[in-house]
Structure formats: C-alpha cells, structure tokens
OpenMM code with the backbone's topology and positions (N, CA, C; nanometers):
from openmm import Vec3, app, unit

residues = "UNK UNK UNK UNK UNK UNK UNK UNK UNK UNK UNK UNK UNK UNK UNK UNK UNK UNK UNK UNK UNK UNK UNK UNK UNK UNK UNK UNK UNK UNK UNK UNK UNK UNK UNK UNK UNK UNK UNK UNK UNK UNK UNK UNK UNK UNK UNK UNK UNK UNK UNK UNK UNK UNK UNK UNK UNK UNK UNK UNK UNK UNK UNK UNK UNK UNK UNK UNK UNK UNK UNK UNK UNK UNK UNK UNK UNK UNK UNK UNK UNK UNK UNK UNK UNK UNK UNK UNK UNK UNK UNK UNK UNK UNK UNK UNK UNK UNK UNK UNK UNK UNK UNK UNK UNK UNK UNK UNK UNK UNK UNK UNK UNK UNK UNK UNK UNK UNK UNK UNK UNK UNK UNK UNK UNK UNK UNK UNK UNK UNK UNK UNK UNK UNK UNK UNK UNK UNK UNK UNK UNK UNK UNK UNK UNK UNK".split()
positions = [
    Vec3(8.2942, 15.8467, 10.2367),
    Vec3(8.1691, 15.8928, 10.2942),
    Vec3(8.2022, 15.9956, 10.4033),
    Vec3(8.1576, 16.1137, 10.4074),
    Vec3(8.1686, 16.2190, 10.5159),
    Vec3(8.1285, 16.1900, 10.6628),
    Vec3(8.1606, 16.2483, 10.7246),
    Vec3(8.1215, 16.2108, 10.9147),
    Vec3(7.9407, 16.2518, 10.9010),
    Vec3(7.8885, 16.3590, 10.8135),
    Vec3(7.7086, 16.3614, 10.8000),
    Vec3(7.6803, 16.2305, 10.7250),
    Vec3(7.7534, 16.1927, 10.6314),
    Vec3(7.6255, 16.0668, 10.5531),
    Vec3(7.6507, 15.9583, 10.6546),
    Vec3(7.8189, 15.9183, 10.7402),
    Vec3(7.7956, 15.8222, 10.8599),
    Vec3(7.6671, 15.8248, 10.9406),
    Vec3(7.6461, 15.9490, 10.9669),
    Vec3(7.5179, 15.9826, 11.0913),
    Vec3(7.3722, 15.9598, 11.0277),
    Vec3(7.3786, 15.9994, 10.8979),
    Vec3(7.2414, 15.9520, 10.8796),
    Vec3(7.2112, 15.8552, 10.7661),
    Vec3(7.2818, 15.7757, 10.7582),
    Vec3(7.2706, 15.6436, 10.7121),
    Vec3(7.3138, 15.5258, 10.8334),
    Vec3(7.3587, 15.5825, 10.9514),
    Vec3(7.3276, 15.5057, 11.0929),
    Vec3(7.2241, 15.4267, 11.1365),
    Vec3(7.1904, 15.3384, 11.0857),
    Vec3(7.0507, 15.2487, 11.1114),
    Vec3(7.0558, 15.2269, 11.2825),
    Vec3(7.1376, 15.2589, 11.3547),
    Vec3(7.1617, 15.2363, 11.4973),
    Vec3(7.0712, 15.3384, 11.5274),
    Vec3(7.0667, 15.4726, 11.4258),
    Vec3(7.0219, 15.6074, 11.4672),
    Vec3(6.8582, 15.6292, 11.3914),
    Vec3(6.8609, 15.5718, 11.2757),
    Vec3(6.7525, 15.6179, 11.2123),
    Vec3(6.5967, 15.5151, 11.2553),
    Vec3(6.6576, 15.3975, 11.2738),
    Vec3(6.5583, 15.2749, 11.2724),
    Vec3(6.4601, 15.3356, 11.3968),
    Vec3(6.5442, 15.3495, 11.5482),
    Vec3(6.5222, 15.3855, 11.6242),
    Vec3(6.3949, 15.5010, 11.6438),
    Vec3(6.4868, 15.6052, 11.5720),
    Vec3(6.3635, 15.7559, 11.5226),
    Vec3(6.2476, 15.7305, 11.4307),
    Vec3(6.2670, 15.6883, 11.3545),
    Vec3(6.1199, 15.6495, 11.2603),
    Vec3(6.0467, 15.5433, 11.3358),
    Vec3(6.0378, 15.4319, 11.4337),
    Vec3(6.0330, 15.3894, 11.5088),
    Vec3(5.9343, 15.4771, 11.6305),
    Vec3(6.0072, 15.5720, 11.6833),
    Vec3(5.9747, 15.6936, 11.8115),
    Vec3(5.8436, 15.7808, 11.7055),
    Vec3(5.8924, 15.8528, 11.5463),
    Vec3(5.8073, 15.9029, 11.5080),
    Vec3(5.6466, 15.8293, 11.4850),
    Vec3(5.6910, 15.6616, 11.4211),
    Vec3(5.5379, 15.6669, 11.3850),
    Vec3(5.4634, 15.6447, 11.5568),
    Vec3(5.4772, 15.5953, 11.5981),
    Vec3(5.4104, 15.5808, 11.7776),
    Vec3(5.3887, 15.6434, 11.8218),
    Vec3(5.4373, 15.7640, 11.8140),
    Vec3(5.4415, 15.9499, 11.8575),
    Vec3(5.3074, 15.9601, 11.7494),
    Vec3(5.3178, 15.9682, 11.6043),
    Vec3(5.2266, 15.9732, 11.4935),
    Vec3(5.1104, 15.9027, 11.5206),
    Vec3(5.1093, 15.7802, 11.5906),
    Vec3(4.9968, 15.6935, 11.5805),
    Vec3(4.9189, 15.7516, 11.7315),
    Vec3(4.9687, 15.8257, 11.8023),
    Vec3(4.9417, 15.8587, 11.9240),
    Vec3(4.8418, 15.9699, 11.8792),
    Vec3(4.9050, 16.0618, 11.8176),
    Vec3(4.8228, 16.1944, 11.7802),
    Vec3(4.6962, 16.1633, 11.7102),
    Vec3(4.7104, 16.0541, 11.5984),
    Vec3(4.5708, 15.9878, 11.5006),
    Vec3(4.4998, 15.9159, 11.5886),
    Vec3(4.5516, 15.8554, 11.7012),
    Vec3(4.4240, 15.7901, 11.8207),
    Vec3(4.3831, 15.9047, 11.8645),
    Vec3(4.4610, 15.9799, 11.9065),
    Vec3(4.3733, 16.0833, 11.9877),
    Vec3(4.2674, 16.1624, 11.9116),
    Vec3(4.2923, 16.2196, 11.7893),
    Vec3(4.2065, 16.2851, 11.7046),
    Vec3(4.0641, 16.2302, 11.6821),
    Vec3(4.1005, 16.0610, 11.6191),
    Vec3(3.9745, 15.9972, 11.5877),
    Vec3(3.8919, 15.9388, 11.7584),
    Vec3(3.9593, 15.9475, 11.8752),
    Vec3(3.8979, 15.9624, 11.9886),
    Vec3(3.7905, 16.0739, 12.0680),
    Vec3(3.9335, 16.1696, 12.0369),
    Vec3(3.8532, 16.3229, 12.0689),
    Vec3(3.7902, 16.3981, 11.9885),
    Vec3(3.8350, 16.3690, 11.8665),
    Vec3(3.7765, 16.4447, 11.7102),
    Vec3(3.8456, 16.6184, 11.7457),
    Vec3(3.9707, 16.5771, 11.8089),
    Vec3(4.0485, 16.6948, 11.8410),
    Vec3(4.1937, 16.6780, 11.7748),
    Vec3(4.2838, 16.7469, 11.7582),
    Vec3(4.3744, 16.7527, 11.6592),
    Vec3(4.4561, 16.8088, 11.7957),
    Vec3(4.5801, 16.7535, 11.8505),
    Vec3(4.6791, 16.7629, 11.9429),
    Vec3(4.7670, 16.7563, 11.9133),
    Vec3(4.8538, 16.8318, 11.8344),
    Vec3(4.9741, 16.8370, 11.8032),
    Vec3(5.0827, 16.7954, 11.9229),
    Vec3(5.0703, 16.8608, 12.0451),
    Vec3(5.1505, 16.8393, 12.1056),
    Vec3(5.1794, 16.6743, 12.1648),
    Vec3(5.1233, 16.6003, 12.1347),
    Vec3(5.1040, 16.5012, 12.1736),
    Vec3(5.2381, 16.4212, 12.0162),
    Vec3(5.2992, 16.4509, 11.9770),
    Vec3(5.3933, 16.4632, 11.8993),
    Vec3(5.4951, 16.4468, 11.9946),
    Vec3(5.5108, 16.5498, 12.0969),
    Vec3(5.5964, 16.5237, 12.1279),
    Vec3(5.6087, 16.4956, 12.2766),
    Vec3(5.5055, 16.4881, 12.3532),
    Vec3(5.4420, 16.4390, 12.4375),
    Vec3(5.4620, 16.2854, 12.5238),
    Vec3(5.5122, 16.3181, 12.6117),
    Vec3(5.4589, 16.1402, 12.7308),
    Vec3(5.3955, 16.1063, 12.7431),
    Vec3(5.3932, 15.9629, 12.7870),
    Vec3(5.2865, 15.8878, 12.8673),
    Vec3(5.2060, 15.7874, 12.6917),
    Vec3(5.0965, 15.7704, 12.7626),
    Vec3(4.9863, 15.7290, 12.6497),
    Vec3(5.0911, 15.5490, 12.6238),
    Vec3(4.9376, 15.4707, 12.5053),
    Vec3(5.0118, 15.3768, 12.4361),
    Vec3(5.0139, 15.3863, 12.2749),
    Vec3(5.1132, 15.2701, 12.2501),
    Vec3(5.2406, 15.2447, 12.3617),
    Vec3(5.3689, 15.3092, 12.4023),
    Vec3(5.4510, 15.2984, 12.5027),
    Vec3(5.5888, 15.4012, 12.5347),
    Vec3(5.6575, 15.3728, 12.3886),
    Vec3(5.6460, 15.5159, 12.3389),
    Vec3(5.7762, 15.5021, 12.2373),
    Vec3(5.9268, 15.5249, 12.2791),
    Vec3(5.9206, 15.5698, 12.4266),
    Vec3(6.0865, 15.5438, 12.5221),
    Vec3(6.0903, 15.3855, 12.5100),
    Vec3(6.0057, 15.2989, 12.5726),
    Vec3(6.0399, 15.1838, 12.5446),
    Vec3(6.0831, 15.1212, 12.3934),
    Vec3(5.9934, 15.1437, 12.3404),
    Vec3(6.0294, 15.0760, 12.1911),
    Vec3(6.1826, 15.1265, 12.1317),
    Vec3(6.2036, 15.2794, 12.1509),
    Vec3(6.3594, 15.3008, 12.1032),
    Vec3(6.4257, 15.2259, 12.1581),
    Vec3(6.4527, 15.2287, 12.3310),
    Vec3(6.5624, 15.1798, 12.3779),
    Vec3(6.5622, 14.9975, 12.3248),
    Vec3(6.4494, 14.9469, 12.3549),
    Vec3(6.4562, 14.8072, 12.2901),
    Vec3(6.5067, 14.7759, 12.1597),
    Vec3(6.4758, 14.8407, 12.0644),
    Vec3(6.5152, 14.8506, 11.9372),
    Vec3(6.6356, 14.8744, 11.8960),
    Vec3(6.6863, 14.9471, 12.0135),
    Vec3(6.8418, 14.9341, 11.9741),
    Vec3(6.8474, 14.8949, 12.0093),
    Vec3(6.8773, 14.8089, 12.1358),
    Vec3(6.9271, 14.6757, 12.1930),
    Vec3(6.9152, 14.5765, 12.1125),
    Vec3(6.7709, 14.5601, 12.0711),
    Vec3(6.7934, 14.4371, 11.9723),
    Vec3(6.8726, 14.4481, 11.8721),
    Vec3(6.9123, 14.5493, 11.7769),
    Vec3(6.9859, 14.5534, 11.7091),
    Vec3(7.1241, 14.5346, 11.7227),
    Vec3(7.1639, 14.5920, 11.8357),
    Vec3(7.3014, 14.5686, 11.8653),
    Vec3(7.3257, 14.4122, 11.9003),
    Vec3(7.2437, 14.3425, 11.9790),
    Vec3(7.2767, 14.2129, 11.9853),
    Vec3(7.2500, 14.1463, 11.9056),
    Vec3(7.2094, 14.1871, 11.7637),
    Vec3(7.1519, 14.1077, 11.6482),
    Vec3(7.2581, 14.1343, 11.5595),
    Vec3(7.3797, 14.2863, 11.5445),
    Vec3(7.4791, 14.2788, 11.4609),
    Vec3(7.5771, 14.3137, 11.5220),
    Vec3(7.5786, 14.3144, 11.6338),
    Vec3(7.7557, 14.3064, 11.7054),
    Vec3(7.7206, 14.1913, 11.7966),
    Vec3(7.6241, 14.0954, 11.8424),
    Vec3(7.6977, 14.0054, 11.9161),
    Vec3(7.6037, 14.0091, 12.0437),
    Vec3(7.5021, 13.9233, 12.1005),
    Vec3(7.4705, 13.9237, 12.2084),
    Vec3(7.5247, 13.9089, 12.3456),
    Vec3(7.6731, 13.8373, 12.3304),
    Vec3(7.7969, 13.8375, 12.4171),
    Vec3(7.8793, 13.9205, 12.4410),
    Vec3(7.8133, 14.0712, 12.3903),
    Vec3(7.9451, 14.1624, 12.3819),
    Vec3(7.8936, 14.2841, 12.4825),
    Vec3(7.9699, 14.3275, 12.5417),
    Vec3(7.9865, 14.4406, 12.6822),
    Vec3(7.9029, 14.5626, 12.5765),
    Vec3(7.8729, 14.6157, 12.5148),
    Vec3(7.7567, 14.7147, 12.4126),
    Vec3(7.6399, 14.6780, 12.4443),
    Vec3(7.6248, 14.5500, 12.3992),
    Vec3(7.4844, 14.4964, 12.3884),
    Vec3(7.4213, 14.4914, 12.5520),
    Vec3(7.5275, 14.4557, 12.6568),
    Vec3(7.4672, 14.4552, 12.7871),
    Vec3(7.4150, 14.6156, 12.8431),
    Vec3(7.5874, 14.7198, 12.8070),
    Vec3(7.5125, 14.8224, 12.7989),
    Vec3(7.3720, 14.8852, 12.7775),
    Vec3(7.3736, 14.8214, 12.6184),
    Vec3(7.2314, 14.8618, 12.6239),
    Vec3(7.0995, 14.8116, 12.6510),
    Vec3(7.1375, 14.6887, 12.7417),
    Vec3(7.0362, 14.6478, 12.7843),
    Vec3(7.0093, 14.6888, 12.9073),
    Vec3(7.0482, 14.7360, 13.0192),
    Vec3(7.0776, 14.7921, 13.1386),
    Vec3(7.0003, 14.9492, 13.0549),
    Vec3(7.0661, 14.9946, 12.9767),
    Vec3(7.0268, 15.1309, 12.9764),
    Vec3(6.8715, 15.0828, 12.9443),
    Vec3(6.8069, 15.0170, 12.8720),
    Vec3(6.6755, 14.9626, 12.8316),
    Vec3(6.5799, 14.9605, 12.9755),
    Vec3(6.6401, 14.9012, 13.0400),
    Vec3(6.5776, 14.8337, 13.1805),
    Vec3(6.5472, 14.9834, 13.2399),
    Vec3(6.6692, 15.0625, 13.2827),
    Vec3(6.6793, 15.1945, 13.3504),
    Vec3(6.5374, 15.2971, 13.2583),
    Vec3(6.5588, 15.2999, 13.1556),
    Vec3(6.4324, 15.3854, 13.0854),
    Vec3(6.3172, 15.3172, 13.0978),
    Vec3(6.2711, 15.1510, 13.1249),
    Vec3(6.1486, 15.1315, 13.1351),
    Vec3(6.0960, 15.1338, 13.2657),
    Vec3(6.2353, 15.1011, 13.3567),
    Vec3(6.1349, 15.1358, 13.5018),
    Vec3(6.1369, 15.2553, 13.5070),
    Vec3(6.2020, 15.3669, 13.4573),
    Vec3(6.1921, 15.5200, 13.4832),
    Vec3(6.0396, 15.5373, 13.3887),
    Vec3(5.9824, 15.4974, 13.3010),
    Vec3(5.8882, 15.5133, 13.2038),
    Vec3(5.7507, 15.4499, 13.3319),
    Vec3(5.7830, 15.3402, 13.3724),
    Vec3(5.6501, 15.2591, 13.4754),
    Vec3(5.6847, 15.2980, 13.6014),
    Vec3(5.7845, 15.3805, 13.6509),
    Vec3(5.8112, 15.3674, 13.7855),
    Vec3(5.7612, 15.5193, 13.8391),
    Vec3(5.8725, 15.6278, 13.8029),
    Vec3(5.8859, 15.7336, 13.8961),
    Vec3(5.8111, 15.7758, 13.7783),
    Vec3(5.7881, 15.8274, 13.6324),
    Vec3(5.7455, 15.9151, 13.5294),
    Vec3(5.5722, 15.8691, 13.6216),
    Vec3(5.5376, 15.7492, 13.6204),
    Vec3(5.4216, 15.7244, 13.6033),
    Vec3(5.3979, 15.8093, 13.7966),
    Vec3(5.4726, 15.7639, 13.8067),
    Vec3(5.4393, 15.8278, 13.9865),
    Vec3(5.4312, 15.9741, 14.0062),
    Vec3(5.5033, 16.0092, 13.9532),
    Vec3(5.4855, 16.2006, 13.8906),
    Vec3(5.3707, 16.2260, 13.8895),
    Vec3(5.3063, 16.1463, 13.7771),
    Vec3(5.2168, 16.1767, 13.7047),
    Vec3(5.1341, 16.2081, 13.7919),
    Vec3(5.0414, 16.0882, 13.8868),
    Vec3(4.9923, 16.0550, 13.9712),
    Vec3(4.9671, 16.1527, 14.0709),
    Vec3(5.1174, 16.2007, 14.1124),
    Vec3(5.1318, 16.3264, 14.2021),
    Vec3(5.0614, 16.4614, 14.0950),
    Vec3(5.0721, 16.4939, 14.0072),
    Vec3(5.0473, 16.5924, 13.9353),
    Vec3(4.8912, 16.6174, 13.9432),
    Vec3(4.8374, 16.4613, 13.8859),
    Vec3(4.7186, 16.4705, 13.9281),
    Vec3(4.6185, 16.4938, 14.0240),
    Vec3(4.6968, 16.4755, 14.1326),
    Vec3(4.6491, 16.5007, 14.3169),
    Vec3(4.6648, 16.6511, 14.3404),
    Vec3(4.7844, 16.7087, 14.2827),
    Vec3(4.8074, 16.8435, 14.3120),
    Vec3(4.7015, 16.9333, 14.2415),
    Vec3(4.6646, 16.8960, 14.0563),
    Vec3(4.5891, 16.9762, 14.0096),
    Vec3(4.3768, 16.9914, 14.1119),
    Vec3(4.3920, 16.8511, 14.1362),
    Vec3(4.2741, 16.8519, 14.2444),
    Vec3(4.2909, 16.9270, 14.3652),
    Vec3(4.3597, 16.9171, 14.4265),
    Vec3(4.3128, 17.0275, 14.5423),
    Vec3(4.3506, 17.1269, 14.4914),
    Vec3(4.4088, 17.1569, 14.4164),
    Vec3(4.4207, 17.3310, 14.3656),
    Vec3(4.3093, 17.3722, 14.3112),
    Vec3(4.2214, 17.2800, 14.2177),
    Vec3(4.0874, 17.3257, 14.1892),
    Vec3(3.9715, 17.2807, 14.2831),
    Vec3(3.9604, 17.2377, 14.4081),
    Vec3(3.9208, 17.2405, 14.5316),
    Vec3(3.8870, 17.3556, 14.5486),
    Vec3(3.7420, 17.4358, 14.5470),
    Vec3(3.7698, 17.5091, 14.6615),
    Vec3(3.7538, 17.5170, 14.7987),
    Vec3(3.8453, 17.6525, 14.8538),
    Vec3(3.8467, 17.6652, 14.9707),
    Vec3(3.9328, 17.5483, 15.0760),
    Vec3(4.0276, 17.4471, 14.9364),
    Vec3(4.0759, 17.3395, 14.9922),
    Vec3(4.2465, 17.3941, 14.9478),
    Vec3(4.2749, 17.4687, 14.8749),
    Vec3(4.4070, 17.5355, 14.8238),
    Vec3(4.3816, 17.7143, 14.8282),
    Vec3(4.4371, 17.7809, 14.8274),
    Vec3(4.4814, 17.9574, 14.8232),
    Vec3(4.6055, 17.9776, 14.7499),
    Vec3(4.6599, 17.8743, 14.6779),
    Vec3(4.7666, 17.8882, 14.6095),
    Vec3(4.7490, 17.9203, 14.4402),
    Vec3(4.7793, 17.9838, 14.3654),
    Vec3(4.7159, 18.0663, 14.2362),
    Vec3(4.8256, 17.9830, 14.1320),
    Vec3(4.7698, 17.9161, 14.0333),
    Vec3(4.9138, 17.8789, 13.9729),
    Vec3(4.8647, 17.9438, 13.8126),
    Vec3(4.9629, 17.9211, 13.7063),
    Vec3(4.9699, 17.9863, 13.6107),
    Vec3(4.8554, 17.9074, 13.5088),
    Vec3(4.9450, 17.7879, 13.5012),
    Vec3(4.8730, 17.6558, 13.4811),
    Vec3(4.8892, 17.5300, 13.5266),
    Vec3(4.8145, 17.3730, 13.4796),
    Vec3(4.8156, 17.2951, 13.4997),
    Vec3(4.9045, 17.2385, 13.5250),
    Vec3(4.9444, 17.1113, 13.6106),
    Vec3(5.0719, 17.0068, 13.5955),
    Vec3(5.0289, 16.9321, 13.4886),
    Vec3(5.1477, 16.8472, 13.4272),
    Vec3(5.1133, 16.7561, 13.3387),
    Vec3(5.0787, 16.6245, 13.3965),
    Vec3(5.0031, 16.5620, 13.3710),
    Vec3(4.9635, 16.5078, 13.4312),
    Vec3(4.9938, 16.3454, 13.3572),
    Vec3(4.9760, 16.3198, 13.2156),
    Vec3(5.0312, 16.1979, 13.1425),
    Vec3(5.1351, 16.2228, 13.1105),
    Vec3(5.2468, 16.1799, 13.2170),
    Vec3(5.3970, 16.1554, 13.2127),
    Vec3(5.4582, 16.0633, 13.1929),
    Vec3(5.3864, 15.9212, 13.2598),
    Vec3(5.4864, 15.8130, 13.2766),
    Vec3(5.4117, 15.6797, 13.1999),
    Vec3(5.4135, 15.5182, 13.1981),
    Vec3(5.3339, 15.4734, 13.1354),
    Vec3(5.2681, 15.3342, 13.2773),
    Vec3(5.1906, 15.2898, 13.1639),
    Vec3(5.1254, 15.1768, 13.2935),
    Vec3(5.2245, 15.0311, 13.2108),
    Vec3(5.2475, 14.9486, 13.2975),
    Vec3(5.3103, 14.8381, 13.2888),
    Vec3(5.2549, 14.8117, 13.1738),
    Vec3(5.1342, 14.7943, 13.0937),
    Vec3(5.0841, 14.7000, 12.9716),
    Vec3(5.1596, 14.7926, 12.8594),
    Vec3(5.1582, 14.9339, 12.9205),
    Vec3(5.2011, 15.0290, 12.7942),
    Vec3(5.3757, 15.0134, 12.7618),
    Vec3(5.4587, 14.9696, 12.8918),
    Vec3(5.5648, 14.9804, 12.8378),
    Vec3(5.6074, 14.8358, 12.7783),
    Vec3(5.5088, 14.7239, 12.7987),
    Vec3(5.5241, 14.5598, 12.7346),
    Vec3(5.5007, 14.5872, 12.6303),
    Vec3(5.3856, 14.6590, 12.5551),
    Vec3(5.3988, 14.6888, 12.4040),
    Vec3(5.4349, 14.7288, 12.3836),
    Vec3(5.5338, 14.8238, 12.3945),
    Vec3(5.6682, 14.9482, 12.3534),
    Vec3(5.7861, 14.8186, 12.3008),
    Vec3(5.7990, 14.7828, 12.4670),
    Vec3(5.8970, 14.6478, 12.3767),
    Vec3(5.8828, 14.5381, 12.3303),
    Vec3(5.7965, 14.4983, 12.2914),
    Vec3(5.7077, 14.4012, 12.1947),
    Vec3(5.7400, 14.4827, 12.0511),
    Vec3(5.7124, 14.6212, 12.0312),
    Vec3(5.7440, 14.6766, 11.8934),
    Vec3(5.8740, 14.6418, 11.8837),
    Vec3(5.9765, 14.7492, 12.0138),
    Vec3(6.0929, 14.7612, 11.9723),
    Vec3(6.1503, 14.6020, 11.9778),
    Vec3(6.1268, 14.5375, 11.9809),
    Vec3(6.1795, 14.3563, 11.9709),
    Vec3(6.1965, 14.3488, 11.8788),
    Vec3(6.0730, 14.3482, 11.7953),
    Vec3(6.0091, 14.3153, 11.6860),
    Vec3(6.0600, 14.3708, 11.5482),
    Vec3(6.0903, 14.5175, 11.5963),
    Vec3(6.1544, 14.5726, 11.4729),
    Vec3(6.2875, 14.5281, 11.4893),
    Vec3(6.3465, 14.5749, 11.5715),
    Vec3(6.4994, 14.5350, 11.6181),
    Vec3(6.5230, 14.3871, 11.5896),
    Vec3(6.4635, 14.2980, 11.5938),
    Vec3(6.4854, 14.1825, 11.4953),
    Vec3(6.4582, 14.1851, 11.3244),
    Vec3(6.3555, 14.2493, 11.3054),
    Vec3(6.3417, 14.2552, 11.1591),
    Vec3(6.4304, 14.4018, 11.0637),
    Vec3(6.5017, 14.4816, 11.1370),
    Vec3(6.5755, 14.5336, 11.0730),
    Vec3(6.7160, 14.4860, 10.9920),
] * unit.nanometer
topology = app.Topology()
chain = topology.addChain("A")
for resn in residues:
    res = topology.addResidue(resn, chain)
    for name in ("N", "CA", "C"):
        topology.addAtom(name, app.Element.getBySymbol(name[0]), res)
C-alpha cells in the first residue's frame, strides 16, 4: 500500500472529517430552512450548533482509546488536546465573539465612534457550553461506534 492510500484509508483521519463535514452540512441546511437563505460560508464557518471542533477532537480521542488502549500516553494526549480545543471553543473563541459584537455596536452608534471600518467583525466565533456538550456527545458517540 503507498504512503497516499495509508492517508486516506486512515480512519484516525477520515472518520473525524466526514464527522466535521456533515455538522458543518447540517449547519448550512438549519440555517437555510431558518433564514430561507442559502450561506455557503457557514461551511466553513464558527460558532453555531453543535461545535464540530468539539466533535472531531472527541472522536478521535475516542477512537484512540477504543483501538490503542485507554492506558496509553496517545490517548491522554489526545485527551488534553480535546479539553484545550473545548475550552478554547467555550472560553476565549466565545469571548471574542462577544467583544466583536460590542465593537460592531458602537461603531454603528452614531456620533458614539469616528472610526470608518471596511467591514464587520465576526461576530459567531466561539460556542455556548450546551453547544460544545453536543459536539462531544456526537464525537463520543461516533468514536465509539466506529
């Protein structure tokens, strides 16, 4: 087998991404049948439910402690790295956000800003605590049933 069919017959690699795609996918079809607007970018887009950062990183974790070993220095790895992306997903992303949102208000204030910007901040960056529990509720879930 070549070093390409290793990489993408990698279930470490693929489970993960099809995983990130449909949640990313299911994100864009809520929004459409919400807004009756078609948002592509929301493909590839933060924030919203549920975190598909959460569900990858969980999903591999579960996997790794489901076929190398829940006792093994990998699996802790990637559980630490799991932890680090969900408080970065509920912690500072979501606190950004927050800030983004405060900034785009007084800039459209008037007479409360004089500062001219190009465009908007983004403003859905990070997630709310319920959003990143169902991220890893998926990624559990698959990451056991793979």
């Amino acid at each position: 087998m070549s070093d390409l069919q290793k990489i993408i017959y990698n279930k470490y690699l693929y489970i993960p991404l099809v995983v990130w795609f449909c949640i990313q996918s299911f994100k864009v079809i809520y929004e459409l049948v919400v807004t009756k607007k078609f948002n592509f970018k929301r493909i590839l887009g933060a924030g919203g439910m549920p975190s598909s950062h959460t569900a990858v990183v969980t999903t591999i974790s579960t996997m790794i402690g489901r076929f190398e070993g829940f006792d093994t220095s990998i699996f802790a790895l990637a559980v630490i790295f799991s932890l680090v992306v969900m408080y970065d997903a509920a912690g500072v992303r979501r606190a950004a956000g927050k800030q983004a949102r405060l900034l785009n208000k007084i800039i459209e204030t008037p007479g409360l800003s004089s500062v001219q910007v190009q465009e908007k901040l983004v403003e859905v960056l990070g997630h709310t605590p319920l959003q990143v529990l169902v991220g890893a509720i998926i990624g559990i879930t698959v990451g056991m049933l793979a």
